[in-house]
N, CA, C and O of each residue as an XYZ file, in Angstrom:
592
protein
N     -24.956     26.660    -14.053
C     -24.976     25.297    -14.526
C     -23.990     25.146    -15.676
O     -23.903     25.941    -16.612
N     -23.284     24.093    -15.520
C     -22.503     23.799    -16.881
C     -22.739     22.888    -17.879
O     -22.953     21.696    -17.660
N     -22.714     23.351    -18.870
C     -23.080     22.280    -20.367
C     -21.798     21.791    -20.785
O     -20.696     22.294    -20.567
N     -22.129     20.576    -21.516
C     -21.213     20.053    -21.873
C     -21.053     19.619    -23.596
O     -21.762     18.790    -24.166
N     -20.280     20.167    -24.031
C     -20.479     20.441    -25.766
C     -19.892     18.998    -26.384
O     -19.382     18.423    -25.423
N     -19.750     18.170    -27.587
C     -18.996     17.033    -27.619
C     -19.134     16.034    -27.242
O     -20.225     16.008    -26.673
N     -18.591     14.964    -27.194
C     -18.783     13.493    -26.723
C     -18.468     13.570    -25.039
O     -17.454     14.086    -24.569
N     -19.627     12.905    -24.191
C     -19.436     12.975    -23.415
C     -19.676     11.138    -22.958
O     -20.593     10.418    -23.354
N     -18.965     10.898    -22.381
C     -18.808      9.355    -21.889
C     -18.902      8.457    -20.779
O     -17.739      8.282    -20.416
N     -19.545      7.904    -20.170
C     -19.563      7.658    -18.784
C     -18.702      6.219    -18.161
O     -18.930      5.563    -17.145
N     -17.518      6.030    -19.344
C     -16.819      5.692    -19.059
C     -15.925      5.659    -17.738
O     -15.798      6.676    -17.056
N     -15.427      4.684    -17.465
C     -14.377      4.883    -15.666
C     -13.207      4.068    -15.859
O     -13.475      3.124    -16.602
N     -12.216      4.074    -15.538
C     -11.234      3.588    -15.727
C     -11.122      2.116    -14.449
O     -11.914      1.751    -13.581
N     -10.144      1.736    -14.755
C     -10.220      0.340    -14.157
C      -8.312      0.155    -13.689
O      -7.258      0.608    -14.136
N      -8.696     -0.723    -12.620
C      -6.965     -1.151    -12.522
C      -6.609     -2.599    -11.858
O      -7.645     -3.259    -11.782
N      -5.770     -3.121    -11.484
C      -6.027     -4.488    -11.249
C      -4.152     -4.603    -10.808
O      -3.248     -4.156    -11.512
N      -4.038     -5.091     -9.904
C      -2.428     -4.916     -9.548
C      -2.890     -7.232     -9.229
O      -3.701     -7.892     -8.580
N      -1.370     -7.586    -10.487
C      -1.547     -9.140     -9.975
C      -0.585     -9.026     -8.249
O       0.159     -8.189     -7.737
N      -1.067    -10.200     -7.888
C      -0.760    -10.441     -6.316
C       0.326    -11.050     -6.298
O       0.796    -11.030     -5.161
N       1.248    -11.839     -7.360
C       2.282    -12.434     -7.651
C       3.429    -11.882     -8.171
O       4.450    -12.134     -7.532
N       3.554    -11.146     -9.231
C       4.583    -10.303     -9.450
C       4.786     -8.527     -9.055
O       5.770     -7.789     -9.104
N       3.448     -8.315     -8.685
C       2.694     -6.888     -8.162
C       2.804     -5.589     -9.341
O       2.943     -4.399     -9.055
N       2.690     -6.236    -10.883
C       2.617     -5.330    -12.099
C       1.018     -4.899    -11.582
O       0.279     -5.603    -10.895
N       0.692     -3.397    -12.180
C      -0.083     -3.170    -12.194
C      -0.959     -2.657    -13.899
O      -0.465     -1.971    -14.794
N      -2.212     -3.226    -13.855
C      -2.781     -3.207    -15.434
C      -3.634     -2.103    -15.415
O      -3.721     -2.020    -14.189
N      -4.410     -1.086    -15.875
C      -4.749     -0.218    -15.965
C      -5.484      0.561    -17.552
O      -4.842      0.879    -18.554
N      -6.564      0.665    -17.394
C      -7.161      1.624    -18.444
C      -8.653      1.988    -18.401
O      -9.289      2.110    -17.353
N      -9.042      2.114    -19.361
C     -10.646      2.820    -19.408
C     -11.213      1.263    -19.760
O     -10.761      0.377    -20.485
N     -12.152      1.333    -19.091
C     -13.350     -0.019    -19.110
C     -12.903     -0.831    -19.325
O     -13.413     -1.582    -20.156
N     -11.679     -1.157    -18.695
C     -11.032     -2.349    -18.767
C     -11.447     -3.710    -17.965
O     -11.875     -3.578    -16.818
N     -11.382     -4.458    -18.291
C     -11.896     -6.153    -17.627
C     -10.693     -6.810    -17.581
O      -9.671     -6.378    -18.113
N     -10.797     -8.156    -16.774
C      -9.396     -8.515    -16.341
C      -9.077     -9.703    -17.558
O      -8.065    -10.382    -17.383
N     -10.041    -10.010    -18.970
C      -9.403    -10.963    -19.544
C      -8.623     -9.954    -20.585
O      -7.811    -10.532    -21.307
N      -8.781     -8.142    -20.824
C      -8.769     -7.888    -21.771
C      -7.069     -7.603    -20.903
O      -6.421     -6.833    -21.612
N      -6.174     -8.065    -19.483
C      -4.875     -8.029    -19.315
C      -4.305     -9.468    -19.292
O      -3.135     -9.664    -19.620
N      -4.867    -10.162    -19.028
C      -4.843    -11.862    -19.135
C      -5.136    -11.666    -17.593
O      -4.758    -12.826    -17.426
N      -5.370    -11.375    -16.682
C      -6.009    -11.968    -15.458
C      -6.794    -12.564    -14.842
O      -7.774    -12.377    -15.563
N      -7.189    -13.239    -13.935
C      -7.841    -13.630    -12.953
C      -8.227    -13.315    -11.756
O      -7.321    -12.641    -11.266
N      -9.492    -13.494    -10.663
C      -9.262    -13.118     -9.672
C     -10.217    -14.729     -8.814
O     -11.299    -15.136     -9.235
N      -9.680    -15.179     -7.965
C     -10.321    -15.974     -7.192
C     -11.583    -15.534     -6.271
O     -11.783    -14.451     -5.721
N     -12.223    -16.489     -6.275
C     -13.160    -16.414     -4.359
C     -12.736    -15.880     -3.644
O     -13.383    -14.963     -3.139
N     -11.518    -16.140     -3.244
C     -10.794    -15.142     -1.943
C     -10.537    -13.693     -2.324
O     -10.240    -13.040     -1.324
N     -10.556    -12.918     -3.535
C      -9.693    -12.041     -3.887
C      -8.541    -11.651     -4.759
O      -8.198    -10.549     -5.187
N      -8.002    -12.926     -4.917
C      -6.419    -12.808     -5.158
C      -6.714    -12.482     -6.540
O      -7.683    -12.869     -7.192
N      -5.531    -11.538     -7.004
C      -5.468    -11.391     -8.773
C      -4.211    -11.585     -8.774
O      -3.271    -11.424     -7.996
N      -4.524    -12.264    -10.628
C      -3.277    -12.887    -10.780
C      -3.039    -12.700    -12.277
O      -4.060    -12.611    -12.958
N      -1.494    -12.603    -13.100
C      -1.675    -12.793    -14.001
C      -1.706    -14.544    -15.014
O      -0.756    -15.324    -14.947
N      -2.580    -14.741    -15.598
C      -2.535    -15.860    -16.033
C      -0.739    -16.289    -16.308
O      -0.617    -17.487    -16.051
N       0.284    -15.824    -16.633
C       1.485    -15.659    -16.878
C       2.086    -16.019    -16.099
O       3.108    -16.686    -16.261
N       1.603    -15.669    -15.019
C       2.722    -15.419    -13.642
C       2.555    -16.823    -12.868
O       3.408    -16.983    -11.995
N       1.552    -17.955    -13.025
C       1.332    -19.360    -12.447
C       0.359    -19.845    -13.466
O      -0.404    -19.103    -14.084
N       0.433    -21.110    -13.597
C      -0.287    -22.012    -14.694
C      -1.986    -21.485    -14.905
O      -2.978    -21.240    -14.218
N      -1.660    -21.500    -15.976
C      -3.187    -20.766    -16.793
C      -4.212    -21.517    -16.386
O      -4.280    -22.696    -16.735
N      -5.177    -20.931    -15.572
C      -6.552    -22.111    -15.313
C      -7.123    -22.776    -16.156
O      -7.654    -23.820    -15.780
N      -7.206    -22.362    -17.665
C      -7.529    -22.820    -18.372
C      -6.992    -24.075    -19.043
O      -7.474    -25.115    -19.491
N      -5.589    -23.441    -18.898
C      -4.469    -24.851    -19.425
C      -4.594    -25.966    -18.499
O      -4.803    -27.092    -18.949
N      -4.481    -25.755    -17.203
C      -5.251    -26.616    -16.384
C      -6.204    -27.407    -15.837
O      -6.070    -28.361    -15.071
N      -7.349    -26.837    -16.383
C      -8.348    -28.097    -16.847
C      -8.442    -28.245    -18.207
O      -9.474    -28.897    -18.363
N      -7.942    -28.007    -19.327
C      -7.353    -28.632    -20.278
C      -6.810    -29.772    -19.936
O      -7.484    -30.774    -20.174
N      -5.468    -29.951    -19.294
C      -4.965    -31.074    -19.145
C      -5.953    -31.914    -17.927
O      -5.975    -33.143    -17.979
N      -6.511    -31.409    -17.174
C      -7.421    -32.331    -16.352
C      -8.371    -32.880    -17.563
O      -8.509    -34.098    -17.446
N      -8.973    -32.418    -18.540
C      -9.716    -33.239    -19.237
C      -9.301    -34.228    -20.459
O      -9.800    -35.194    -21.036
N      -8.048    -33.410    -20.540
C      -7.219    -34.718    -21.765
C      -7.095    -36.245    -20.495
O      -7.804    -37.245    -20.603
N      -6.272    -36.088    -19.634
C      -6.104    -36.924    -18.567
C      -7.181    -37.660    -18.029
O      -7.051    -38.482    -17.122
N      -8.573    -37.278    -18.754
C      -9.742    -37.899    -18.090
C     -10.290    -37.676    -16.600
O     -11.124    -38.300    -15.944
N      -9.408    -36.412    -16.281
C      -9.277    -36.336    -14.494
C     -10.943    -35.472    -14.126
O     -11.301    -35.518    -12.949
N     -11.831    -34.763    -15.100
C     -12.660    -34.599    -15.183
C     -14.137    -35.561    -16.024
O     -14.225    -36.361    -16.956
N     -15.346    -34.744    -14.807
C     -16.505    -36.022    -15.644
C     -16.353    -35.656    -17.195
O     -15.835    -34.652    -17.682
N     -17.052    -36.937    -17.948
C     -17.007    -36.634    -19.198
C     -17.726    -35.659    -20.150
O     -17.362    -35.447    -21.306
N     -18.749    -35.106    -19.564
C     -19.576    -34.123    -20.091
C     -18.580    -32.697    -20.068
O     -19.082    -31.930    -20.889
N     -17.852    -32.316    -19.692
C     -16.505    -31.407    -19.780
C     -16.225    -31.627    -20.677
O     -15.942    -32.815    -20.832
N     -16.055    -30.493    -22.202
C     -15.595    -30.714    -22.848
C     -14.472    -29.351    -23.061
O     -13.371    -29.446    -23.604
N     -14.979    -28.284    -22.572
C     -13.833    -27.126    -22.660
C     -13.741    -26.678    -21.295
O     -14.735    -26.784    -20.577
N     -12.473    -26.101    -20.766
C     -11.964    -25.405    -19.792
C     -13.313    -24.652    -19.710
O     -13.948    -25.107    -18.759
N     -13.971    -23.698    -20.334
C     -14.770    -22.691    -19.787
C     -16.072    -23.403    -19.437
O     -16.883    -22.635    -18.920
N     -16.529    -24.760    -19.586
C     -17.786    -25.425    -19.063
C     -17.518    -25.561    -17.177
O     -18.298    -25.582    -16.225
N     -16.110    -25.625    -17.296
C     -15.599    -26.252    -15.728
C     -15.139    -25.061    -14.990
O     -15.276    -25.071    -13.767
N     -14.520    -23.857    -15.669
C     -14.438    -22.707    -14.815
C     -15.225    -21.555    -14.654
O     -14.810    -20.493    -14.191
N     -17.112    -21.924    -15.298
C     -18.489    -21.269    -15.094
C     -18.084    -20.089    -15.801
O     -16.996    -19.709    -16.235
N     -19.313    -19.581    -15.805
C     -19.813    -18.393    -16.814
C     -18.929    -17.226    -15.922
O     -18.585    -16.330    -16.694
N     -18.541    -17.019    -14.761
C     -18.240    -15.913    -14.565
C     -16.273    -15.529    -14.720
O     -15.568    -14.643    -14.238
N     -16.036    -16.512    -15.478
C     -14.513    -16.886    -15.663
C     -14.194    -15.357    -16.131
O     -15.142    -14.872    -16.750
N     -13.247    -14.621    -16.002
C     -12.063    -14.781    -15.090
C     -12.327    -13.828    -13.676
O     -11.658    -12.957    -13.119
N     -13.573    -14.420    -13.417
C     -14.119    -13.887    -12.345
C     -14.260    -14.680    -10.954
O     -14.839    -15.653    -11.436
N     -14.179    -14.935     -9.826
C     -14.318    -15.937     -8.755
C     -13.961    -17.288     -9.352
O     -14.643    -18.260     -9.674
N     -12.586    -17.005     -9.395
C     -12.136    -18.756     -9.953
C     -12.103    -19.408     -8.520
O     -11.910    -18.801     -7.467
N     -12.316    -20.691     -8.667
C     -12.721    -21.539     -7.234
C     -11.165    -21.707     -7.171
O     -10.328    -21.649     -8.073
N     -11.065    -21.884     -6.115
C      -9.742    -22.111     -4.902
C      -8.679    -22.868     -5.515
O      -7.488    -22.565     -5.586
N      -9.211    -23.792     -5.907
C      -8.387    -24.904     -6.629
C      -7.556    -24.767     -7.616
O      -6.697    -25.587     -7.939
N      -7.795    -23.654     -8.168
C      -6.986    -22.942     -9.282
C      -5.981    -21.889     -9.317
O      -5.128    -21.611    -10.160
N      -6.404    -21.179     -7.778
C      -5.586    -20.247     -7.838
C      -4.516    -20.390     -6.683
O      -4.717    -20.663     -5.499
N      -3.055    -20.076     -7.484
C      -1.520    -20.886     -6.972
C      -1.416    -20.072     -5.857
O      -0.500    -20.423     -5.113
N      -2.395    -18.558     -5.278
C      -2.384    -18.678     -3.783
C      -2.747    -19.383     -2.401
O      -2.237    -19.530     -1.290
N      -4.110    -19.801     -3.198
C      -5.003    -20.242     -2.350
C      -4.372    -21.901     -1.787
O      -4.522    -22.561     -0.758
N      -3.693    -22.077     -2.952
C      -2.806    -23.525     -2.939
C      -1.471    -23.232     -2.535
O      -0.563    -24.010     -2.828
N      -1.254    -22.138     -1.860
C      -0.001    -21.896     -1.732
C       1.382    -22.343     -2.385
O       2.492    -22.153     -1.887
N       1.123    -22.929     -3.510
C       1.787    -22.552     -4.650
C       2.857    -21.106     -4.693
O       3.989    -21.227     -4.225
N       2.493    -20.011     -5.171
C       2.840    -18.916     -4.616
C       2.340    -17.858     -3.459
O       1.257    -18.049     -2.905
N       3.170    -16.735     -3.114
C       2.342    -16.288     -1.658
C       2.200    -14.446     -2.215
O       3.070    -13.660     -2.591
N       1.222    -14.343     -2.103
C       0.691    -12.678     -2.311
C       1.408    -12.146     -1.389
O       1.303    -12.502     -0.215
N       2.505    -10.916     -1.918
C       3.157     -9.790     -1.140
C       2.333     -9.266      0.269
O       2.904     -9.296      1.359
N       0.985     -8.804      0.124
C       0.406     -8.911      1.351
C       0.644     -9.605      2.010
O       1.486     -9.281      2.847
N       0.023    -11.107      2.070
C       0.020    -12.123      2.640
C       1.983    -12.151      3.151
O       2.314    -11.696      4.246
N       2.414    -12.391      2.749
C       3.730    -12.587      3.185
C       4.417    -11.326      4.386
O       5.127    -11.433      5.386
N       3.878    -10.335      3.780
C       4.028     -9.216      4.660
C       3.370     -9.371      6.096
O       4.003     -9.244      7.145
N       1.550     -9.760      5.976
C       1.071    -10.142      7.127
C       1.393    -11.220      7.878
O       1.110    -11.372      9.067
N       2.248    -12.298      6.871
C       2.881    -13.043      8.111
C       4.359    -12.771      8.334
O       4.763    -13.462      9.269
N       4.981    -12.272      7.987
C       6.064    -11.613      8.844
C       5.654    -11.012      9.589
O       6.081    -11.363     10.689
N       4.811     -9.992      9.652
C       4.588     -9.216     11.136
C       4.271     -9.840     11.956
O       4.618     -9.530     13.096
N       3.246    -11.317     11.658
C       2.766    -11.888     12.862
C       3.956    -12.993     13.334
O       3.852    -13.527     14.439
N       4.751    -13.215     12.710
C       5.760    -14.214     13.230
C       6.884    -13.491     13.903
O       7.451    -13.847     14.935
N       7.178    -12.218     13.037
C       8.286    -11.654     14.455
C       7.632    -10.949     15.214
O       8.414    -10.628     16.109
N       6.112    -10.259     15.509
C       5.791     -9.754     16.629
C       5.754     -8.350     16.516
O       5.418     -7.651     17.472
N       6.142     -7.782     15.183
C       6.058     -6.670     14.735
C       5.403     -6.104     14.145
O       4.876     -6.852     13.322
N       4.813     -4.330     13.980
C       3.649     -3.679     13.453
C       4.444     -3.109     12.584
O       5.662     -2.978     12.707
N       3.583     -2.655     11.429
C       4.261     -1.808     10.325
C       5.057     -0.500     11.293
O       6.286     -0.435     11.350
N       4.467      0.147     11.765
C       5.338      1.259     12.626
C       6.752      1.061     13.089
O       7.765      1.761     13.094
N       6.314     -0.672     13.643
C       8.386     -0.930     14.042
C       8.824     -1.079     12.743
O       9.662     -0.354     12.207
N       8.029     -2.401     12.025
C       8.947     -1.953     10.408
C       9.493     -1.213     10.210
O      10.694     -1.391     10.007
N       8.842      0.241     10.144
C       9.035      1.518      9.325
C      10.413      2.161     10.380
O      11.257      2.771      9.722
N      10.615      2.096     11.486
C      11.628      2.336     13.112
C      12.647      1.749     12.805
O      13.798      2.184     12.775
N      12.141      0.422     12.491
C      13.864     -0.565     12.234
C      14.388      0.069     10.593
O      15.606      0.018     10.423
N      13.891      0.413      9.891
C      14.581      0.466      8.561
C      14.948      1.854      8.995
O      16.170      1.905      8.854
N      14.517      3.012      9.454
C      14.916      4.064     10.329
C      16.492      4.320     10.958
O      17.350      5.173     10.729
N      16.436      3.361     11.698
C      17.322      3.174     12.421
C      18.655      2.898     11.489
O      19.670      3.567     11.688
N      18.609      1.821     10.400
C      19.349      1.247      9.610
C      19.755      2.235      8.604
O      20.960      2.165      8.360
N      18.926      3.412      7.743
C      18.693      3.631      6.232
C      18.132      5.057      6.785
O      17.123      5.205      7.476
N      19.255      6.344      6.198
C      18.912      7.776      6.303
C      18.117      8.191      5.702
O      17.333      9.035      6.136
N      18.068      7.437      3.830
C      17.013      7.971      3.078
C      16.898      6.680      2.591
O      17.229      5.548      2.944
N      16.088      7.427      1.290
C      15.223      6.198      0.836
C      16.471      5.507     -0.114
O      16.536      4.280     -0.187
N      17.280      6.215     -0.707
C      18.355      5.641     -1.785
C      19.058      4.727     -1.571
O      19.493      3.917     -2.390
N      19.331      4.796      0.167
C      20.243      4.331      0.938
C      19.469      2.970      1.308
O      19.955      1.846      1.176
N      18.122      3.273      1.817
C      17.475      1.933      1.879
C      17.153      1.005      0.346
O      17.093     -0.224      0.386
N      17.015      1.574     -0.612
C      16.863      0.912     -1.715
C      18.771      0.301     -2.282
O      18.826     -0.606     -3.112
N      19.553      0.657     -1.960
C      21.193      0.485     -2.023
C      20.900     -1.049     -1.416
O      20.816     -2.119     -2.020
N      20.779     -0.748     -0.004
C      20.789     -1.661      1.148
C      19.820     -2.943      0.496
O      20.145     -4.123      0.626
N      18.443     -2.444     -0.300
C      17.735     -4.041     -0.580
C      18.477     -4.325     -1.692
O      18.215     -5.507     -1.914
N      19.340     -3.900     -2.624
C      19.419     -4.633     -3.729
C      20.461     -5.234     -3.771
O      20.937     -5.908     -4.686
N      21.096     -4.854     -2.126
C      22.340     -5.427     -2.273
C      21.979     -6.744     -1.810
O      22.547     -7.661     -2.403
N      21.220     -7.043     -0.949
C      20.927     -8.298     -0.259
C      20.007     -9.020     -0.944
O      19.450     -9.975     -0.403
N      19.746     -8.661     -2.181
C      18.741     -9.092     -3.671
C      20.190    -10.108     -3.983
O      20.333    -11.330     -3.964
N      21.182     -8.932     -4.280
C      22.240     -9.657     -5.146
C      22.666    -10.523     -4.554
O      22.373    -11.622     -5.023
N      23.534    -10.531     -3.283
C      23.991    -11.354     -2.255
C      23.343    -12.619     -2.389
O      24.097    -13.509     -2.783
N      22.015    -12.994     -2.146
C      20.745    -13.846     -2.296
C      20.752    -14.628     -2.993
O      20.913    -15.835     -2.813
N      20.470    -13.704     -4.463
C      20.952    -14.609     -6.154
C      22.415    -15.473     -6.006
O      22.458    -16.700     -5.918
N      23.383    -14.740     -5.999
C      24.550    -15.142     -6.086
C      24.748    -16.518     -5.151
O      25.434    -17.486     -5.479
N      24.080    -16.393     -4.064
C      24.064    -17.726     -2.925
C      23.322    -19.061     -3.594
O      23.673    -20.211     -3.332
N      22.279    -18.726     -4.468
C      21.554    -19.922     -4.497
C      22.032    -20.051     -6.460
O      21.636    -21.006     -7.130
């Protein structure tokens, strides 16, 4: 049997990747207001940063009167479990506002007809290693920028 001498902690670490820019946040007993995040009903995490702050957002819904009058702070209207299951309405996926790397990924495959396996075949075919495939995206990054 082993003992354990010292502080012992039953601490766990935590991580949270936003769905919009795909940074990932990370530490011991971490919660998602102590990175500025959110996560919706559906799932999605986000950083408050990365699309309009829910909070700032019914802020201005209640300066605007666009909420009943008994609203007096953002956190009466986005419930006790804030920044936890924010309702739909708030979050710039669900409004397609912006589109989660998943999500965009799963609909490319379903619009050209392709499985990650051909993915992985066609860049194959194109790109010997990985340097060569990372050469190849940043050139068509730049190309991209420069166009628009």
């Amino acid at each position: 049997m082993k003992y354990r001498n010292g502080f012992v902690s039953n601490s766990s670490s935590s991580s949270y990747t936003c769905d919009i820019c795909g940074e990932t946040e990370s530490g011991r007993d971490l919660c998602l207001c102590d990175v500025d995040m959110v996560t919706c009903v559906n799932g999605h995490c986000f950083h408050t940063g990365c699309a309009e702050d829910p909070k700032e957002k019914v802020q201005k819904m209640i300066d605007n009167g666009q909420l009943p009058e008994h609203i007096e702070c953002p956190e009466d209207y986005l419930g006790e479990e804030y920044p936890y299951d924010l309702k739909e309405e708030f979050c710039p996926m669900c409004q397609f506002e912006e589109l989660a790397w998943m999500d965009m990924m799963d609909f490319f495959m379903m619009y050209t007809g392709m499985s990650r396996k051909d993915v992985l075949q066609e860049i194959k075919t194109k790109c010997r290693t990985y340097a060569e495939f990372k050469k190849a995206i940043n050139k068509y990054k730049s190309e991209k920028n420069e166009a628009s």
